[in-house]
BADREN-751642 format. One line per field, with one value per residue (C-alpha): x, y, z. Coordinates in steps of 0.1 Angstrom, whole numbers. Each point is the difference from the previous one (the first is absolute). Layout:
% residues N
u (X / ...) $
v (Y / ...) $
w (Z / ...) $
***
This chain:
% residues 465
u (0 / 14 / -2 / -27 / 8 / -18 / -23 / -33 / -21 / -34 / -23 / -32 / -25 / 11 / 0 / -37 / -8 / 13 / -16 / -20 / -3 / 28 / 13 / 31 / 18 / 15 / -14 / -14 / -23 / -17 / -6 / -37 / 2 / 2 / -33 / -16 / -3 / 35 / 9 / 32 / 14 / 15 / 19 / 14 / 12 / 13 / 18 / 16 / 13 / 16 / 16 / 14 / 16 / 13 / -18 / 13 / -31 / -14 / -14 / -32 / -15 / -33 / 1 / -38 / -9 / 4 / -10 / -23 / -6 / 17 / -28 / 15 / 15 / -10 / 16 / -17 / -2 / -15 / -4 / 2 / 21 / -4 / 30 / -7 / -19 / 36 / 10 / -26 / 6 / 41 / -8 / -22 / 27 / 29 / -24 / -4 / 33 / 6 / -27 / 18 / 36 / -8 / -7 / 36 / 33 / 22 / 30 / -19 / 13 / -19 / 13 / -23 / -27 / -17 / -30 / -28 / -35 / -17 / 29 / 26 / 15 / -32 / 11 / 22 / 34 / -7 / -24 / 22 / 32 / -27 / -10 / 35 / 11 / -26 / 9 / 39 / -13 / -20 / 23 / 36 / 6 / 28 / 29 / -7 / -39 / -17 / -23 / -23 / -25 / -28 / -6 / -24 / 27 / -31 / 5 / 40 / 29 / 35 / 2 / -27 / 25 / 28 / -17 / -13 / 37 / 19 / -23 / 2 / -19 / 20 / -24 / -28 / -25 / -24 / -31 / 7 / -31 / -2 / 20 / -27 / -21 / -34 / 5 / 12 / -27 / -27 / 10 / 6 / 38 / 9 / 40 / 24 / 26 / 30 / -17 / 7 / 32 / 11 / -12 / 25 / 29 / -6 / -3 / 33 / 17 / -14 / 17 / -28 / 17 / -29 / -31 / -32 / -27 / -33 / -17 / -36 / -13 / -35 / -9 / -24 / 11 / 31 / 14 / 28 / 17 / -7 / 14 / 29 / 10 / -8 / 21 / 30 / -1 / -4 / 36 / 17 / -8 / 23 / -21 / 14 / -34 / -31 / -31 / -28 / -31 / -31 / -31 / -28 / -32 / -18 / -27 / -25 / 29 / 18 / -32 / 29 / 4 / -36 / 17 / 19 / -23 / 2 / -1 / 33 / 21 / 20 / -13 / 13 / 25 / 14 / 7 / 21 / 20 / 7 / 13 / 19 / 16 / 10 / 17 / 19 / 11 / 9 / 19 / 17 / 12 / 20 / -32 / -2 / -41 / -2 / -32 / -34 / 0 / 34 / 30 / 40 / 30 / 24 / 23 / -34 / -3 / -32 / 20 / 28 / -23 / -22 / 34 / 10 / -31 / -6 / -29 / -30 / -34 / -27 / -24 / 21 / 9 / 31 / 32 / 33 / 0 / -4 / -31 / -13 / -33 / -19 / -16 / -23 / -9 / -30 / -34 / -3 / 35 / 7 / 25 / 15 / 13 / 11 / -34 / -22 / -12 / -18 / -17 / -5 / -37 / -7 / -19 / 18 / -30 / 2 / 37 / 3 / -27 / 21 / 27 / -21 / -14 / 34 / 2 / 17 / -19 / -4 / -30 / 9 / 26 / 11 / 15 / 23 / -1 / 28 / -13 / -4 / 35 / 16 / -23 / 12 / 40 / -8 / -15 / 21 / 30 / -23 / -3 / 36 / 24 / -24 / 13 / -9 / 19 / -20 / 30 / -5 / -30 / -1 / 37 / -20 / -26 / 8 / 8 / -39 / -17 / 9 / -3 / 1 / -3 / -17 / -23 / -8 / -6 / -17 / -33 / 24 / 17 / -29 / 2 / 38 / 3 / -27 / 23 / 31 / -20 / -2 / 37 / -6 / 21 / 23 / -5 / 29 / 3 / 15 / -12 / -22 / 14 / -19 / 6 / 5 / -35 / -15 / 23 / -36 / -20 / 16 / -31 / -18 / 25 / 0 / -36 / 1 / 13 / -31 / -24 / -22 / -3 / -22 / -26 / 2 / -16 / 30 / -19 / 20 / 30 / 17 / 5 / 35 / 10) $
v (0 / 33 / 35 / 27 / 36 / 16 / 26 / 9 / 19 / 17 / -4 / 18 / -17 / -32 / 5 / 14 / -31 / -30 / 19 / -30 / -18 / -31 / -18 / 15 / -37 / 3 / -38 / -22 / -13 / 32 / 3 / 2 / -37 / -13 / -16 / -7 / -35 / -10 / -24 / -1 / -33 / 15 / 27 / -23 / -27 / 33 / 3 / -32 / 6 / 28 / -12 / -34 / 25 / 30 / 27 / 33 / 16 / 38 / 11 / 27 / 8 / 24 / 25 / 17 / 25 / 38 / 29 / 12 / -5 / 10 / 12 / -13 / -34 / -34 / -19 / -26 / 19 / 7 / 35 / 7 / 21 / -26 / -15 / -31 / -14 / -8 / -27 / -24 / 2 / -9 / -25 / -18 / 12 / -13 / -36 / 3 / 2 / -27 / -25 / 10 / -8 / -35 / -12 / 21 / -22 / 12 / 4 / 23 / 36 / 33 / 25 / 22 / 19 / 28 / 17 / 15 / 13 / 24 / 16 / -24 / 29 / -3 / -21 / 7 / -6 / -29 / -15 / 3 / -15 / -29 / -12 / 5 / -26 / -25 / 4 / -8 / -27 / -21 / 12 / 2 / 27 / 4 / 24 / 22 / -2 / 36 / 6 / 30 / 17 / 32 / 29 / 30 / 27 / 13 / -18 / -7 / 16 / -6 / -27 / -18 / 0 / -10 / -28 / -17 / 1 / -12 / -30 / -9 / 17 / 14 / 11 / 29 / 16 / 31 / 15 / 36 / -2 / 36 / 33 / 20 / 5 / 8 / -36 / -11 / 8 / -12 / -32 / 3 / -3 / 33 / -8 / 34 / 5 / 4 / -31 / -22 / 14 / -5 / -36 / -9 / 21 / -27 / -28 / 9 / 6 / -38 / -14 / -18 / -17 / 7 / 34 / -3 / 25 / 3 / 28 / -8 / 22 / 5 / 12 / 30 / 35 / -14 / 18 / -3 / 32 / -13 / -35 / 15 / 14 / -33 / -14 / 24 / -2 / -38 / 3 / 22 / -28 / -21 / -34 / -32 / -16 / 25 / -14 / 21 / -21 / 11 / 4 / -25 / 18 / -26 / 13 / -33 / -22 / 20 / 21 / 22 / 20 / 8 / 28 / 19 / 17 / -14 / 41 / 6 / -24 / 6 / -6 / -30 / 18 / 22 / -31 / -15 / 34 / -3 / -36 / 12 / 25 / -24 / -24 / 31 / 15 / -31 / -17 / 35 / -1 / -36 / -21 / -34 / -9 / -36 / -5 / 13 / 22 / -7 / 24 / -13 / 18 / -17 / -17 / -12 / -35 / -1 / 14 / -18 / -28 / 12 / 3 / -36 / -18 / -7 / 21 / -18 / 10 / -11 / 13 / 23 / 16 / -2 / -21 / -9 / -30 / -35 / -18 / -7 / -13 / 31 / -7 / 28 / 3 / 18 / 10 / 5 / -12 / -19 / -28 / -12 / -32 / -18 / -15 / 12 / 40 / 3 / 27 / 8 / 5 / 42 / 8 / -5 / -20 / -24 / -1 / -6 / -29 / -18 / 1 / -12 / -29 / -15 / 8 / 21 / 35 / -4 / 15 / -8 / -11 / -20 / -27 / 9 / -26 / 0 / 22 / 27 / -4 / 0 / 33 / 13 / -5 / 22 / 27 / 8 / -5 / 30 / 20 / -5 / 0 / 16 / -31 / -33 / -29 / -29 / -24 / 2 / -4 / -32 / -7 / 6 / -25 / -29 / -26 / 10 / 0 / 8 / 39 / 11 / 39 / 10 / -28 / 0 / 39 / -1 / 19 / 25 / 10 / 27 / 17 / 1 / 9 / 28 / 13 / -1 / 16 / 32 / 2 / -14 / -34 / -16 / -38 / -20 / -38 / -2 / 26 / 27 / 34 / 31 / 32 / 34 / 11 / -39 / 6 / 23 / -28 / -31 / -10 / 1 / -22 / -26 / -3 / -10 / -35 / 3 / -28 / 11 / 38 / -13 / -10 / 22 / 30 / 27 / 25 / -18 / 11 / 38 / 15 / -3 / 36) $
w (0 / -11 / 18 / -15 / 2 / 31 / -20 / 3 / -26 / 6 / -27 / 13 / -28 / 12 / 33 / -7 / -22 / 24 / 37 / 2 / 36 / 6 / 25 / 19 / -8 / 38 / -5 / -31 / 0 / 17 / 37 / -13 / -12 / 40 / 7 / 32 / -6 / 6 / 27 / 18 / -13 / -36 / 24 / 23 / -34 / -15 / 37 / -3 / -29 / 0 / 32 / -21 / -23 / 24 / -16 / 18 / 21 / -5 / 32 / 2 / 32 / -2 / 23 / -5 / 26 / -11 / 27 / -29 / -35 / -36 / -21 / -31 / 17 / -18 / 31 / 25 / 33 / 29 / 15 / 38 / 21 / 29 / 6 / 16 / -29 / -14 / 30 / -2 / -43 / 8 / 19 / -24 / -32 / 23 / -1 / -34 / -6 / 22 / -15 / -37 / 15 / 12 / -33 / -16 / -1 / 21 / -32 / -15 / 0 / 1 / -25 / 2 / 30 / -5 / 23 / -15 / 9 / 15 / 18 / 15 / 21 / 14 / 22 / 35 / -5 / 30 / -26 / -30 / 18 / 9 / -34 / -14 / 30 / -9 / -37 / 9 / 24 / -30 / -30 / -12 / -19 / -26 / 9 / -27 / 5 / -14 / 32 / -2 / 14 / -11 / 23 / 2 / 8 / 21 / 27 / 2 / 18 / -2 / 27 / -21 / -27 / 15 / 19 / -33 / -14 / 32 / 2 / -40 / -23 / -30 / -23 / 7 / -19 / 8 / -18 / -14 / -28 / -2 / 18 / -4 / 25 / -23 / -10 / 36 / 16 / -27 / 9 / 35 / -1 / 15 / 3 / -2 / -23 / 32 / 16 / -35 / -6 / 41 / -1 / -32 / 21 / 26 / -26 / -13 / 31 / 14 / -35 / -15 / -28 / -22 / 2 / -20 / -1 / -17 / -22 / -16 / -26 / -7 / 33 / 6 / -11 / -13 / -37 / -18 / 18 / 35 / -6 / -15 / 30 / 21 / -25 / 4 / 40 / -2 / -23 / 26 / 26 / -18 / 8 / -17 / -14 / -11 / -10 / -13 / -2 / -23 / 30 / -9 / 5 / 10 / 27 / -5 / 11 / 25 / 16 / 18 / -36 / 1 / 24 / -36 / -24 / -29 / -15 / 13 / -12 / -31 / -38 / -18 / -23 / 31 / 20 / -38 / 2 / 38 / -9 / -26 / 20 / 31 / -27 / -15 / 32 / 17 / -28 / -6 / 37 / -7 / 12 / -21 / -10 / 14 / -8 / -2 / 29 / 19 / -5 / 14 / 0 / -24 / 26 / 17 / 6 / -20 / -31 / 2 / 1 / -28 / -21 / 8 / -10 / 38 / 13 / 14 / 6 / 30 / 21 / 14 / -33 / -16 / 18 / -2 / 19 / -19 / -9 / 38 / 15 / 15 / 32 / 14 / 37 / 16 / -12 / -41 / -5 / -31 / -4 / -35 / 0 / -32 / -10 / 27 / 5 / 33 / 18 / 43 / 5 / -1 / 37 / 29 / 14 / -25 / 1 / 38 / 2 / -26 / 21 / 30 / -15 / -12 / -38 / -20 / -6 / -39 / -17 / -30 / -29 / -33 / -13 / -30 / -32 / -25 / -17 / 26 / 9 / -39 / -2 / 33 / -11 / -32 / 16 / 23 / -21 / -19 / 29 / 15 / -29 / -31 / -24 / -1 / -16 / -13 / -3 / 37 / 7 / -20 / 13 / 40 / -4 / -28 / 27 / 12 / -36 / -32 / -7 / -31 / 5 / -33 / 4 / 34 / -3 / -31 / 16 / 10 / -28 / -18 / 30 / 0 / -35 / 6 / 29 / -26 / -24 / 27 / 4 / 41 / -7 / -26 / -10 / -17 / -3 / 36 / 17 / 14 / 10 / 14 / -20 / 15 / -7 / 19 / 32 / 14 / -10 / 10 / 18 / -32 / -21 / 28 / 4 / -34 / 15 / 25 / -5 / 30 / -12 / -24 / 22 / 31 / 7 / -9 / 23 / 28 / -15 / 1 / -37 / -12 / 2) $
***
C-alpha cells in the first residue's frame, strides 16, 4: 500500500450534492443494526475466542452524569447536581467490570483506556483513583498503553489535572465548540475564553503526551466571521488533535435540542463556507486532515500512522493502537469484539438490576457473518487510509472463501463508477483511491459498500457535511 498526498479540496456543489444522512462508520455494520433479541451466548464464544488468539483489549468506561445539560449534546447522560447519585453507579460499573474480567484471559494486554461520558471529572478525585484501582486490579495494561480521559474545563482545577496524570492518564481532551459566548450560552456551555486557555496551561504544564479539543459548527448564531475567530483562538492554544464535528440537529431523537430554535442556526451554504474555512485555516497552520472531521499535527501519532498505512478506527474514533477487542463498561457502553458488537442496557435501572440478578447488563447486540466482516475490513480501510487495495482484500480472506473482488462487488460497482464519474474516487484494476475532492465525503464512498443502508431508515443517521 502506497502513501496518498495529504490534501483536501472543497468542492461546494459536491459537498451540496452528497449531504445525504450516513453512518459515522465508528462501527460496520452500524451501531443501529444491534437488536434486542440477542442473547449472551454469541458474546461470551466471541470472548473465548479472542482469548485463544491474544487479541489486545480497548478499554471504555462510561462516565454519564453531567451537573447540567449541553443543549446540542447527542450523548447518553444523566443530569443532576447530586453527588451521591455517582457512588452507588461505581459500584455497580466497578461489578460490571468485574463480571467482564472473569471471562478475559489473563495474557491479554490492554492497549488502550479511554473514559468518556457525561463528565468523568465529575467524579471526586477519591472516586476516580477508585475505578482506575479496580481497572489495574482485573487488567494488565501495556507499557505504552494510550489512557485518556474528557473533561468539562467547568469544573477542573489544576490539582484535578495533575492528579489524573500522576495516576496514568496520558491523553486529555476538552470541549471548546465555540468561544463566543452568543453561541456559548445558546447552548448552555457558558465557558470563558481565560478559563479554556488556563486549563491547556495546566495540561501542558502536567505533560499530557497527547491534547485534543473539540469545536462543532452549526450551532446557533454561529457565521462564518465568528467561527473564524474560534478558529484562530483554538490555533493559538496549540492543541495536538482538533476535531470540528458538523451538529446533528436532531430534536426528535435527542429531546434536549428542542431547547435551540431552529431560526437561529446557520443556512445550509453558511455552514459549507464555515467548513471550508476551518479546513483552510487549519491545514494552513501545519494541521494534517485525518479524516472527516479529525485534524493532527504532522508528528501526531494519528498522522504518522495515517502516513504508514497503520491507523485504525472504532468506537472511539480514530486510533493508533492495533486491531483490539473493545470492551465497554457502564450504562450505554458498547463493546466490539471481533464477530460480536454488544450494547450496556441505556437506564441505570435497567442496568443495575442486571447486575443484581447475575447477568451481564446487555440490551442488545449482533452477530457479524462473513460478510459483515469482509465489508467492515473495506470500509475502514476507506475511512483510515483513503485507498483500498483489492489484491488484499482477496489476499485477507482466500483461506476463508474464495473472493473474487469484482465479482463479489459486482452490485457495488454502478455506484463506484458513479462516484468516479464526480472526481470523489479513482478506480484501477488494483485499487481504489480517494481523490482530493472525496477526502469530505468519505462517509459517502464507504457507504457505498453498506448493505444495510439500503434498508434502514437514514433519518437515524446525521447528514455527511
Amino acid at each position: 500500500m502506497h502513501v496518498l498526498p495529504q490534501t483536501v479540496k472543497f468542492d461546494a456543489d459536491l459537498l451540496t450534492k452528497y449531504d445525504q444522512p450516513v453512518p459515522r462508520y465508528t462501527s460496520y455494520p452500524p451501531a443501529t443494526q444491534l437488536k434486542e433479541d440477542f442473547g449472551e451466548i454469541d458474546f461470551r464464544t466471541s470472548i473465548a475466542v479472542g482469548n485463544y488468539k491474544n487479541i489486545p483489549l480497548s478499554l471504555y468506561c462510561h462516565i454519564p452524569f453531567c451537573d447540567s445539560p449541553c443543549y446540542f449534546c447527542g450523548c447518553n447522560t444523566v443530569i443532576t447536581q447530586r453527588k451521591e447519585f455517582s457512588e452507588p453507579y461505581l459500584n455497580y460499573l466497578k461489578r460490571n467490570i468485574g463480571q467482564i474480567a472473569e471471562l478475559m484471559s489473563a495474557n491479554r494486554r490492554v492497549h488502550q483506556l479511554h473514559w468518556g461520558g457525561g463528565t468523568p471529572n465529575y467524579l471526586s478525585l477519591h472516586q476516580v483513583e477508585d475505578l482506575w484501582n479496580c481497572l489495574s486490579h482485573h487488567f494488565h495494561f501495556n507499557d505504552q498503553a494510550e489512557i485518556s480521559i474528557e473533561v468539562n474545563p467547568r469544573t477542573l482545577d489544576r490539582n484535578y489535572i495533575f492528579f489524573l496524570k500522576n495516576l496514568g492518564f496520558n491523553r486529555i481532551s476538552f470541549g471548546i465548540q465555540d468561544f463566543n459566548p452568543q453561541v456559548q450560552e445558546a447552548v448552555n456551555r457558558i465557558q470563558p475564553e481565560v478559563m479554556l486557555f488556563q486549563a491547556m496551561e495546566w495540561m501542558r504544564e502536567a505533560g499530557f503526551e497527547s491534547i485534543n479539543v473539540d469545536l462543532i459548527y452549526g450551532l446557533p448564531y454561529q457565521n462564518l466571521d465568528t467561527f473564524r475567530e474560534t478558529v484562530e483562538k483554538t490555533i493559538q492554544l496549540n492543541p495536538d488533535r482538533i476535531a470540528v464535528f458538523n451538529f446533528a440537529y436532531v430534536p426528535w431523537m435527542k429531546p434536549v435540542q428542542r431547547l435551540i430554535s431552529q431560526e437561529t442556526l446557520p443556512p445550509a451554504a453558511e455552514k459549507l463556507k464555515i467548513l471550508q474555512m476551518s479546513i483552510e485555516e487549519l491545514t494552513s497552520h501545519g494541521y494534517v486532515f485525518i479524516g472527516m472531521d479529525h485534524f493532527a499535527k504532522p508528528n501526531d501519532e494519528l498522522s504518522i500512522a495515517q502516513r504508514e498505512g497503520q491507523l485504525h478506527r472504532n468506537f472511539q474514533g480514530y486510533t493508533t493502537q492495533p486491531e483490539s477487542d473493545l470492551l465497554g463498561f457502564g450504562m450505554t457502553s458498547i463493546s466490539m469484539l471481533h464477530d460480536v458488537y454488544v450494547q450496556n442496557h441505556k437506564r441505570l435501572k435497567t442496568f443495575y438490576q442486571a447486575i443484581e440478578d447475575g447477568q451481564l447488563p446487555i440490551e442488545r447486540g449482533v452477530a457479524l457473518h462473513r460478510d459483515d466482516i469482509v465489508r467492515r475490513t473495506i470500509i475502514m480501510e476507506l475511512m483510515c487510509q483513503f485507498q483500498l487495495s483489492k489484491d488484499d482484500i482477496e489476499e485477507k480472506y482466500h483461506l476463508h472463501f474464495d473472493l473474487d473482488f469484482e465479482e463479489y462487488f459486482s452490485q457495488e460497482q454502478a455506484q463506484l463508477h458513479a462516484l468516479e464519474a464526480d472526481g470523489l474516487i479513482e478506480i484501477s484494476p488494483n485499487y481504489i483511491e480517494v481523490k482530493p475532492a472525496g477526502r469530505l465525503l468519505i462517509r459517502n464512498i464507504a457507504s457505498a459498500f453498506d448493505t444495510y443502508l439500503k434498508t434502514q431508515q437514514v433519518e437515524k443517521f446525521s447528514k455527511a457535511v
